[in-house]
C-alpha positions as CSV (number, residue, x, y, z in Angstrom):
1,X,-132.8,95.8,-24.4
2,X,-131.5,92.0,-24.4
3,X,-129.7,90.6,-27.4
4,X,-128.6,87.1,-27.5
5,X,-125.0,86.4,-28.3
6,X,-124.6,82.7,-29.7
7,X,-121.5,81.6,-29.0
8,X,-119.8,78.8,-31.1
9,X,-119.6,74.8,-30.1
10,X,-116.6,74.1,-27.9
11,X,-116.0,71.4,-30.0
12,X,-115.6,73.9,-33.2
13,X,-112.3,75.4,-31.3
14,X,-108.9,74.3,-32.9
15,X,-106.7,73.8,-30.3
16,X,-103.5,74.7,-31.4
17,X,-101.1,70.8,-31.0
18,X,-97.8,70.8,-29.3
19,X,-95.0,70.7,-31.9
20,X,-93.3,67.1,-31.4
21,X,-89.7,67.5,-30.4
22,X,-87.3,66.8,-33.0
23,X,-85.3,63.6,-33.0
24,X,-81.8,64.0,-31.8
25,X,-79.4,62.1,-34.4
26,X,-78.4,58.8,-33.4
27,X,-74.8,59.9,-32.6
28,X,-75.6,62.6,-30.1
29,X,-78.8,61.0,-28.4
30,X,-77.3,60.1,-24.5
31,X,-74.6,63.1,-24.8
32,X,-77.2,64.9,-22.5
33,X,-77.1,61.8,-20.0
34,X,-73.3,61.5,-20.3
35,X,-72.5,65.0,-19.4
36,X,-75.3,65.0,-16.6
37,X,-73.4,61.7,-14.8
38,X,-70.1,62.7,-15.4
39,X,-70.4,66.3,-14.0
40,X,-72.0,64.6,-10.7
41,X,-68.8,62.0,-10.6
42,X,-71.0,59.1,-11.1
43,X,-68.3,57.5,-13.1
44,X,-70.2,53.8,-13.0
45,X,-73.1,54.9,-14.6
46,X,-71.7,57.2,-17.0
47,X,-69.8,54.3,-18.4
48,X,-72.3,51.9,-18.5
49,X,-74.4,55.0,-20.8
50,X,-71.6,55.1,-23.0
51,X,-70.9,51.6,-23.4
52,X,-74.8,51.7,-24.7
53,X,-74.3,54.7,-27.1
54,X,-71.0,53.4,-28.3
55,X,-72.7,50.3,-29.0
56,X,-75.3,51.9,-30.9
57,X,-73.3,54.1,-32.9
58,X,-70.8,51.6,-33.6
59,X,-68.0,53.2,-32.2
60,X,-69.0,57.2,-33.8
61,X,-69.9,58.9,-31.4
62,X,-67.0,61.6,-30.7
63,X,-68.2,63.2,-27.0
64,X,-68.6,59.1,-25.7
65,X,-65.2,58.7,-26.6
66,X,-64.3,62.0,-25.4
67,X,-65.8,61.9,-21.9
68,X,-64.5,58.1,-21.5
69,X,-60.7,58.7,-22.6
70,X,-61.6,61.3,-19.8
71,X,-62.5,58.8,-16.9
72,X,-59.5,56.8,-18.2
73,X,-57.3,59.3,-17.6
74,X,-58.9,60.1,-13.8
75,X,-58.6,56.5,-13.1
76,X,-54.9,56.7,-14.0
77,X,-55.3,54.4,-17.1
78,X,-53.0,57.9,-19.4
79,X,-52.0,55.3,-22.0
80,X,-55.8,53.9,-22.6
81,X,-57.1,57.5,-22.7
82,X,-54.5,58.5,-24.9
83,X,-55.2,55.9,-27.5
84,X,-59.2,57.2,-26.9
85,X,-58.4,61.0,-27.4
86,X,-56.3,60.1,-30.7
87,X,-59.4,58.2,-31.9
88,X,-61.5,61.4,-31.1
89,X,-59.1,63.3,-33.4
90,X,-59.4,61.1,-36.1
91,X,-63.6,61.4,-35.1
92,X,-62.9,65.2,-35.9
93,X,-59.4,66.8,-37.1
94,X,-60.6,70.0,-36.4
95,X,-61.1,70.3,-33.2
96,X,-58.7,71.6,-31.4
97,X,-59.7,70.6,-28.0
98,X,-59.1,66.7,-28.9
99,X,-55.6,67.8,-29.9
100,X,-54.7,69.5,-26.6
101,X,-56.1,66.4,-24.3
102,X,-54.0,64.1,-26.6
103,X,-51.1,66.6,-25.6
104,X,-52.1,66.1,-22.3
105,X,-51.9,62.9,-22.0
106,X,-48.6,62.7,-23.9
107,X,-47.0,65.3,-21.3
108,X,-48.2,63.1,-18.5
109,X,-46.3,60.1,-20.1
110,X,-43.5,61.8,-19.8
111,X,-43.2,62.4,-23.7
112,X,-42.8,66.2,-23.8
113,X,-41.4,66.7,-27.5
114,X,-44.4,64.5,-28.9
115,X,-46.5,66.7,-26.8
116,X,-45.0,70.0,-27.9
117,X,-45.5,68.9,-31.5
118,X,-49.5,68.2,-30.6
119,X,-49.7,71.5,-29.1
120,X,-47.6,73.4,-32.2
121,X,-50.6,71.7,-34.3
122,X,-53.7,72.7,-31.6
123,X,-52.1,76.2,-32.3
124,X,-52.9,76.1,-35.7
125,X,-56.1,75.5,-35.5
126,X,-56.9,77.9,-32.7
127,X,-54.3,80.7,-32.3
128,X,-55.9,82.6,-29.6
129,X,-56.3,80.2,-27.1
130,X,-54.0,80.9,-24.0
131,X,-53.9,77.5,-22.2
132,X,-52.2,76.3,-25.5
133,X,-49.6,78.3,-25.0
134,X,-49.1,78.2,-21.5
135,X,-49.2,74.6,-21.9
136,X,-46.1,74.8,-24.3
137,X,-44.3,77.2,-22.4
138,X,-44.6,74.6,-19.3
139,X,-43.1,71.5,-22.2
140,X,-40.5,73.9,-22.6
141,X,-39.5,74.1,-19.8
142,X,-39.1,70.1,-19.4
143,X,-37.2,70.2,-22.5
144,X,-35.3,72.6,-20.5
145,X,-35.6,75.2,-23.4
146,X,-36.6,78.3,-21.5
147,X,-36.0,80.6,-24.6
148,X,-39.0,79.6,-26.5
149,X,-40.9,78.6,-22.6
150,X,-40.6,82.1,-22.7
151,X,-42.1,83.0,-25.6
152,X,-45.3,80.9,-25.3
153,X,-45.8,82.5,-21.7
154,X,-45.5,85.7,-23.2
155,X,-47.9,84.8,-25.6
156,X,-50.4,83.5,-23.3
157,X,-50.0,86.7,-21.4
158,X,-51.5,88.8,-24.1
159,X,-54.5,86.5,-24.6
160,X,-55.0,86.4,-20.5
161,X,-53.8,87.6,-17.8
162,X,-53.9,84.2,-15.6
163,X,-52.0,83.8,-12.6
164,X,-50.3,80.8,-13.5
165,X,-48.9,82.2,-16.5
166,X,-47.5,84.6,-13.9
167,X,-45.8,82.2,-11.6
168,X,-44.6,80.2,-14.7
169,X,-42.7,82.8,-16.3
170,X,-41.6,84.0,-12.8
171,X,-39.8,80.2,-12.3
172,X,-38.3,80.2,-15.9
173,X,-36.1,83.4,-14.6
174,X,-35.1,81.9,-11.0
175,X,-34.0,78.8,-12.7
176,X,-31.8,81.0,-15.2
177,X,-30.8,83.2,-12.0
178,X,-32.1,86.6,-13.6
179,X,-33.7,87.6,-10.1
180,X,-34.1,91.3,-11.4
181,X,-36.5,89.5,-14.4
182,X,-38.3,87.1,-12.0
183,X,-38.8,90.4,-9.5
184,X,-40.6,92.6,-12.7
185,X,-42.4,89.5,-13.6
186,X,-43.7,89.6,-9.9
187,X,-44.8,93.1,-10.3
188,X,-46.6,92.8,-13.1
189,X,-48.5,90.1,-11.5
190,X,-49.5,91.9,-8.5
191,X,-50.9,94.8,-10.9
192,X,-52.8,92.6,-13.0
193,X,-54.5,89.5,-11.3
194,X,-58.2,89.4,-10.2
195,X,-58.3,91.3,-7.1
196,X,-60.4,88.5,-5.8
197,X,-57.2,86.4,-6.1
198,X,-55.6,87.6,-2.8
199,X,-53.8,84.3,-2.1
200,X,-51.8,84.6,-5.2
201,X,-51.3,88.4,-4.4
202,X,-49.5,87.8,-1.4
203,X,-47.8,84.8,-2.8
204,X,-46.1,87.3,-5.4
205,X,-45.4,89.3,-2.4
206,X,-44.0,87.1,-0.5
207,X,-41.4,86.2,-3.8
208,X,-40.7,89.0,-4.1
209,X,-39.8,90.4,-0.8
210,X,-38.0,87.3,-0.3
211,X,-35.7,87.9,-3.6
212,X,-35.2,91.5,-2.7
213,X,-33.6,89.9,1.2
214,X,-36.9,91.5,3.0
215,X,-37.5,88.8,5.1
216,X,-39.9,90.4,7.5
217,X,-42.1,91.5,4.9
218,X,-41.6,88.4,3.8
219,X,-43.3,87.0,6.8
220,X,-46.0,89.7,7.4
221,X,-47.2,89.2,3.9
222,X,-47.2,85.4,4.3
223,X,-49.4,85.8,7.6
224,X,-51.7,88.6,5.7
225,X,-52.6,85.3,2.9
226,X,-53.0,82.7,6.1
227,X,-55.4,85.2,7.0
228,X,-57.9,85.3,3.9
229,X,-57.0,81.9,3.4
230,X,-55.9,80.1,6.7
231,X,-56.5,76.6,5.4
232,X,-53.7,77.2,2.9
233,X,-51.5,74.3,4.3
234,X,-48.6,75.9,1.8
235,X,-48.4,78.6,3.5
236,X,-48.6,77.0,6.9
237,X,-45.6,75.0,5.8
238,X,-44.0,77.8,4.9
239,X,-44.6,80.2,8.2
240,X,-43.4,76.9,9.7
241,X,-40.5,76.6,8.0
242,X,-39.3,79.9,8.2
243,X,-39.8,79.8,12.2
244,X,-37.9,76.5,12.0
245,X,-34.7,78.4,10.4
246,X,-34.5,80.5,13.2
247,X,-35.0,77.4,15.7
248,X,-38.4,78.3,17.5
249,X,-39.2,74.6,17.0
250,X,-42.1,74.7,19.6
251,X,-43.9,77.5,17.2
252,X,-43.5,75.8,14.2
253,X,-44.5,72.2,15.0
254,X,-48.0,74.3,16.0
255,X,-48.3,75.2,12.4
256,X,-47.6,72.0,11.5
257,X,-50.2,70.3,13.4
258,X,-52.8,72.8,11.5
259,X,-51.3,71.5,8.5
260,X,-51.7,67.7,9.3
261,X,-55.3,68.2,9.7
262,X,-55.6,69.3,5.5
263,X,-52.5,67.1,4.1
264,X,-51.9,64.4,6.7
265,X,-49.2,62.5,4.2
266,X,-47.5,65.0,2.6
267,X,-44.2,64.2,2.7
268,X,-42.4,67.7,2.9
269,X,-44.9,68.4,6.2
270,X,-43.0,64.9,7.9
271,X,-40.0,65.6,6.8
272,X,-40.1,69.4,8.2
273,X,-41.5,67.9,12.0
274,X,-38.7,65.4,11.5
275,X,-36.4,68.2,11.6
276,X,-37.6,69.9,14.2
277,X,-37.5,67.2,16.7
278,X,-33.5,66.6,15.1
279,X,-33.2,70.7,16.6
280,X,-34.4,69.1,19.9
281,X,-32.3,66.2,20.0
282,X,-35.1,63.9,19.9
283,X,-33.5,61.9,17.5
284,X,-35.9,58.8,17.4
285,X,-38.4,61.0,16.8
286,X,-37.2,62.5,14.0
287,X,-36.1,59.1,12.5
288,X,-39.4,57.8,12.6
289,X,-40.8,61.5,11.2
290,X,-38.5,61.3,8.1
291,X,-39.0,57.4,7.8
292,X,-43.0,58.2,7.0
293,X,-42.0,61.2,4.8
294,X,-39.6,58.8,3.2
295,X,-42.3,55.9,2.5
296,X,-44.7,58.5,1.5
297,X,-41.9,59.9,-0.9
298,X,-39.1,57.8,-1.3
299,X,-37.6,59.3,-4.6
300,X,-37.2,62.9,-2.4
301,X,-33.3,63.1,-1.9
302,X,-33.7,65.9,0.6
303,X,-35.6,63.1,2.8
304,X,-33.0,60.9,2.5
305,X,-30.0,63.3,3.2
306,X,-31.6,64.5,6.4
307,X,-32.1,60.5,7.2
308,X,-28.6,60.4,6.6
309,X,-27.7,63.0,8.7
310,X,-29.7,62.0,11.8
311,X,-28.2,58.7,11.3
312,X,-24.7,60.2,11.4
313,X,-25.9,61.8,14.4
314,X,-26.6,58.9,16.1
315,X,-23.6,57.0,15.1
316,X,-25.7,54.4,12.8
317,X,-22.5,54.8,10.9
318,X,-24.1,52.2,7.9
319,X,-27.6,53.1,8.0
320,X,-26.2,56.8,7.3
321,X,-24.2,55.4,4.5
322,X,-27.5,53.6,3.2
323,X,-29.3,56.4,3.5
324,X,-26.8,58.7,2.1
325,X,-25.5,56.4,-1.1
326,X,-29.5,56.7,-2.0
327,X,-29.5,60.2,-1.9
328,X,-26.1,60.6,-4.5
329,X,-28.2,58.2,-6.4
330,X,-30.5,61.1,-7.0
331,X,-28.5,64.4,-6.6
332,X,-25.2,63.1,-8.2
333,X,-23.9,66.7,-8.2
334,X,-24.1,67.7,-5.2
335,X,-20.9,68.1,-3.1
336,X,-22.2,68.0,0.5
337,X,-23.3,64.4,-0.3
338,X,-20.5,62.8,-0.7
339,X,-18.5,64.7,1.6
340,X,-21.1,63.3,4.9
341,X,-21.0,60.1,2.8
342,X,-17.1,60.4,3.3
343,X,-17.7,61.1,7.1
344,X,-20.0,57.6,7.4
345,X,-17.1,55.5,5.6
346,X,-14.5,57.2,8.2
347,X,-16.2,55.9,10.7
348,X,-16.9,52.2,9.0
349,X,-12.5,52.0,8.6
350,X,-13.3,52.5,5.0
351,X,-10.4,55.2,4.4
352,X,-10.1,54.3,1.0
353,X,-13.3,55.5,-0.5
354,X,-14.0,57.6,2.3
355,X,-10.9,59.4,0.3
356,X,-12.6,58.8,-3.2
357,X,-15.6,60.4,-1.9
358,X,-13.8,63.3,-0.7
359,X,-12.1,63.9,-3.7
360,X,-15.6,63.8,-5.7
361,X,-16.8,65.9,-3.0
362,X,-13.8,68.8,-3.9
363,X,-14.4,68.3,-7.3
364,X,-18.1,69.4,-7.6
365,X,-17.4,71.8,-5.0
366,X,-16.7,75.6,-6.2
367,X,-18.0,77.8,-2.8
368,X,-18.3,75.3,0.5
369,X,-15.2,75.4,2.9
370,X,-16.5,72.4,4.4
371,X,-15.6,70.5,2.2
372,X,-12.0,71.3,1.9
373,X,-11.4,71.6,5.8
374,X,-13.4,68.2,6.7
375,X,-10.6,66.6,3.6
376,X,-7.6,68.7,5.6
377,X,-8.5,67.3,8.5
378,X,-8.8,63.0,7.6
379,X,-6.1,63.5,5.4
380,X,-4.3,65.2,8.5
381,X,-5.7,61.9,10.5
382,X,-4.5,59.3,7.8
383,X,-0.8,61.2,7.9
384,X,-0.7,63.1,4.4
385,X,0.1,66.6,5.8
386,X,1.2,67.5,2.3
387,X,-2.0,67.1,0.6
388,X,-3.9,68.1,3.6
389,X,-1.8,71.5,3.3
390,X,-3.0,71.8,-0.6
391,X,-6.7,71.6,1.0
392,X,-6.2,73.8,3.5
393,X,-4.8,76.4,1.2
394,X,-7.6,76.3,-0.9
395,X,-10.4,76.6,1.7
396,X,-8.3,79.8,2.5
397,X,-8.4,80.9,-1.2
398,X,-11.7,80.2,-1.1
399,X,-12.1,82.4,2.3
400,X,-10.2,85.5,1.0
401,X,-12.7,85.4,-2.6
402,X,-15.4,85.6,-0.1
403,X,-14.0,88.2,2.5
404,X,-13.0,90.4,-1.3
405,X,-16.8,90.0,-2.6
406,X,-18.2,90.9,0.7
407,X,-20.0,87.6,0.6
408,X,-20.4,85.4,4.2
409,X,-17.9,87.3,6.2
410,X,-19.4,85.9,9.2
411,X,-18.4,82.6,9.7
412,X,-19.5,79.6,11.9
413,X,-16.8,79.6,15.2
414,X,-16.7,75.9,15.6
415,X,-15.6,75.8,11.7
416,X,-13.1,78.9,12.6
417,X,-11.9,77.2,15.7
418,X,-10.9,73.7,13.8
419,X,-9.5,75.8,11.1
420,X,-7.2,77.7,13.9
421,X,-6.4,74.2,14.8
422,X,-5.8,72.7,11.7
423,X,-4.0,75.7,10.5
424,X,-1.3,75.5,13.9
425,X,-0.5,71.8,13.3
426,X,0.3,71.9,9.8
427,X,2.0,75.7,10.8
428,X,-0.2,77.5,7.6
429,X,-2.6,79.8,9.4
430,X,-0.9,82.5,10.5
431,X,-2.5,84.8,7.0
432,X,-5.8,83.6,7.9
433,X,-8.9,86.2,7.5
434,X,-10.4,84.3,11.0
435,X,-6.9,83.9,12.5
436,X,-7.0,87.2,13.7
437,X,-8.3,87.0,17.8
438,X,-11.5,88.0,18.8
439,X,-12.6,89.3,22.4
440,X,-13.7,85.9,23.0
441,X,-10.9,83.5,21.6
442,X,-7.9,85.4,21.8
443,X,-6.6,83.2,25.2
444,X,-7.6,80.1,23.7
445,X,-6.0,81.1,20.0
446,X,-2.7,81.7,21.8
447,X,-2.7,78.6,23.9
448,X,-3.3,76.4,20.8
449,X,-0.9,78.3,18.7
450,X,2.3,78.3,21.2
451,X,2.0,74.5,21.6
452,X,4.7,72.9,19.7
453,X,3.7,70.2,17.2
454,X,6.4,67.9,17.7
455,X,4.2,64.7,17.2
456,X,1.2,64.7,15.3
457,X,-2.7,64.8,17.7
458,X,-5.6,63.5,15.3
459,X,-7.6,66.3,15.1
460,X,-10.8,64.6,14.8
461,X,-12.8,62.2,12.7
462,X,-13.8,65.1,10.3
463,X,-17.4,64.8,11.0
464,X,-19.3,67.1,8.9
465,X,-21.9,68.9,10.4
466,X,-25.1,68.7,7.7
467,X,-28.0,71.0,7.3
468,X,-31.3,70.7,8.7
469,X,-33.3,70.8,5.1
470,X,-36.9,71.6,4.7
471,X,-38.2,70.3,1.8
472,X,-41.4,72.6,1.7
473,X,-39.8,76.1,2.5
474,X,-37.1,78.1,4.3
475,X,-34.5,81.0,4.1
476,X,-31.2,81.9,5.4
477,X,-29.5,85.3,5.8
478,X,-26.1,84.2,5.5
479,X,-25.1,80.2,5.3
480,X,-23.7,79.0,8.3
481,X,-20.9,76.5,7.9
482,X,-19.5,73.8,10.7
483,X,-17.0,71.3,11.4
484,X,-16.3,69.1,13.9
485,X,-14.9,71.1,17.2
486,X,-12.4,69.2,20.1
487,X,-9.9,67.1,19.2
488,X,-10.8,63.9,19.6
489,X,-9.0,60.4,19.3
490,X,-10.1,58.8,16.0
491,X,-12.7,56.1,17.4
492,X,-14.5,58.7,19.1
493,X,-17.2,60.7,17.2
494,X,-18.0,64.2,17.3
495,X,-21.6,65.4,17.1
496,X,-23.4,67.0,14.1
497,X,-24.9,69.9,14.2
498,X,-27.3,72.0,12.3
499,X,-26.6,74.3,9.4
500,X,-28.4,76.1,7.1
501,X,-28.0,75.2,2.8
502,X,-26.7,78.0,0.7
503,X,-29.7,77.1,-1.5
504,X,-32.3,76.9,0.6
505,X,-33.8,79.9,-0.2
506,X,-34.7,78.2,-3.5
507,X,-36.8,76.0,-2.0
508,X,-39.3,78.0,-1.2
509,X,-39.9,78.9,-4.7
510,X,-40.3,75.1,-5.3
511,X,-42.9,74.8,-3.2
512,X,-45.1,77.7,-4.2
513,X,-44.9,76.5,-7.4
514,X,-45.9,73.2,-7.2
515,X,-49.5,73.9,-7.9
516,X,-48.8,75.7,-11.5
517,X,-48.9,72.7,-13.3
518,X,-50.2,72.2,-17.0
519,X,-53.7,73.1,-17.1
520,X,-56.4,70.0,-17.9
């Protein structure tokens, strides 16, 4: 049985209408557009949509502002996009993220109290946000108060666990020399960091095998990151380095070539190949090596000691001075400096404030026999055997406080033989700790010491023998010290030779640290 079924009219269907989008306020319209061309780097465009929108909203719109003070500050315009961020936080007061990019861009002016009092005020308004405080705690420690530094990275610690909270804190207790802090600090980061972070794992490791003296460890945990990560020019600087120290030159400049390929003008990498062609006694080479890490970085006073010493090595007497005046320009506290730039005004007839420098050299100095034997000696040269004796004295006082504290007992033998030298001319080295002969030097210790000294010999031109610095990385396991060896008549030089900072096992610290910077 059939039944008909009448089915209605298509026409008498309702569709159902799409509901119209709502209108966007005028104020947030092209925010969509702005954040889609900025996030792609299209800088040009993203500008010429906000110069529209700002136009339109006469100036109101907070995220145009925002995202241009932003641009401003990537094109290295930090005092336009300050000015911009401040007008974003007059846009909205409560927002604490427009008072930590004006913070921002008051720490990269340099003004790190102004920023610290933007960040105090950011923390108000959001008290559990850890880059906040992290970013104090690194103002801090540019105001060079590490007590509250200290406090902030604390804080930040128990909002997040981040890793360059970590390495922050970590620094603040190497520069106040609490290594047992910096070491626990170390620790903790190792237990609590991502375990997908294993270049900053073995970074910690490597600190802190370092800080305990394990140097191999040191090294195998430094070639365990290069392997997760063996584009990590740092630590291929560092590997470097540390073969440098121990004078396989060859080995190292191979690491350093990998490195050129990722940072081909970084100026510690030029300064360390410099270096190791100075180890070879290619000493062009190395002039030229430290000349482009010098151009590349020419307010780097570790650059521009080692062009000083090359110099010196050469016996480019005024470039060396040159070289070495910039340098105490820089590091006016340091005592080596103006005891090689003593050496270069020796050499230039300058005895006068070759003299001066010495005496500003002793001064600053509290631990470096060097000093006081290189002043023995041109004093010794320039006839004043009394006040070369008061030097000489106190390079031995400062010998016995080592030899009591167990601290460098092993000493360099061209600095013990000029000291055995010094010591039988001006007849004050028989008490010596080194005076006492060795397998090797006991002929030549008796020789020099039964000679009368009936007229005085110049002993020298008190060339002091400088350090091969790298500025990226390096250790030493005792400092090596060196002075100039054979007599010689004064208007013939000595060479230079290599030896190792006492703090150049800081340095490495420096460097792995140079990427914990405030956080954007």
């Amino acid at each position: 049985m059939k039944t008909d079924v009448q089915l209605p009219a298509a026409t008498d269907l309702k569709k159902p209408r799409p509901k119209k989008a709502p209108e966007l306020p005028i104020l947030e319209r092209r925010n969509w557009l702005i954040h889609l061309h900025y996030i792609r780097k299209d800088y040009e465009t993203c500008k010429a949509i906000i110069k529209e929108q700002l136009h339109e909203t006469q100036g109101m719109c907070e995220y145009a502002v925002y995202v241009q003070a932003l641009i401003m500050r990537l094109e290295g315009k930090i005092q336009q996009s300050l000015e911009l961020f401040q007008s974003c936080a007059i846009l909205n007061p409560k927002s604490s993220d427009n008072l930590k990019q004006v913070a921002r861009s008051l720490f990269l002016l340099g003004k790190h109290k102004a920023a610290i009092e933007v960040y105090n005020e950011a923390a108000r308004l959001n008290q559990k946000d850890w880059e906040i405080s992290h970013n104090l705690g690194v103002c801090y420690i540019y105001t060079k108060d590490f007590r509250s530094a200290e406090e902030q990275l604390n804080l930040a610690l128990q909002l997040n666990k981040h890793d360059l909270t970590y390495m922050m804190l970590g620094k603040i207790h190497l520069l106040q020399g609490d290594t047992e802090k910096a070491i626990d600090v170390y620790k903790s980061a190792v237990e609590y960091v991502s375990i997908h972070n294993l270049t900053f794992k073995h970074t910690c490791f490597i600190l802190y095998t370092m800080l305990l003296g394990k140097y191999q460890k040191a090294f195998e945990h430094l070639g365990n990151a290069l392997t997760y990560d063996p584009n990590n020019f740092k630590a291929i600087l560092a590997a470097g380095s540390m073969m440098q120290t121990h004078g396989d030159y060859d080995v190292a400049m191979n690491k350093y070539r990998v490195a050129a390929y990722s940072v081909p003008e970084s100026p510690p990498l030029w300064n360390n190949i410099g270096m190791c062609f100075f180890g070879k006694k290619k000493y062009v080479a190395a002039i030229s090596c430290l000349k482009r890490a010098n151009y590349l970085s020419p307010f780097d006073w570790k650059i521009l000691y080692n062009l000083g010493l090359v110099h010196l090595t050469m016996q480019q007497y005024a470039s060396a001075f040159h070289f070495l005046s910039a340098a105490i320009n820089l590091r006016p506290r340091m005592s080596e400096l103006y005891m090689l730039l003593a050496v270069a005004l020796t050499n230039l007839d300058d005895a006068d404030n070759a003299r001066r420098s010495y005496e500003q050299a002793v001064q600053l100095d509290e631990s470096n026999l060097l000093v006081n034997l290189n002043f023995a000696v041109f004093l010794y040269n320039q006839g004043d055997k009394k006040a070369a004796l008061l030097q000489f004295q106190e390079m031995e006082r400062k010998v016995n406080t080592q030899v009591d504290s167990n601290i460098n007992t092993e000493f360099d033998p061209e600095l013990v033989e000029m000291a055995q030298k010094l010591g039988a001319a001006l007849q004050a080295g028989e008490n010596l700790y080194w005076s006492k002969p060795g397998k090797d030097s006991k002929s030549s210790q008796r020789s020099s010491s039964s000679k009368p000294s009936s007229s005085q010999q110049p002993l020298g031109t008190n060339q002091a023998l400088g350090q091969a610095m790298s500025s990226a990385a390096g250790y030493s396991k005792s400092m090596q010290i060196t002075a100039g060896a054979e007599p010689l008549s004064p208007s013939t030089s000595c060479h230079l030779h290599r030896s190792v900072h006492p703090n150049l096992q800081s340095q490495i610290f420096r460097c792995l640290f140079e990427w914990c910077i405030i956080l954007m």
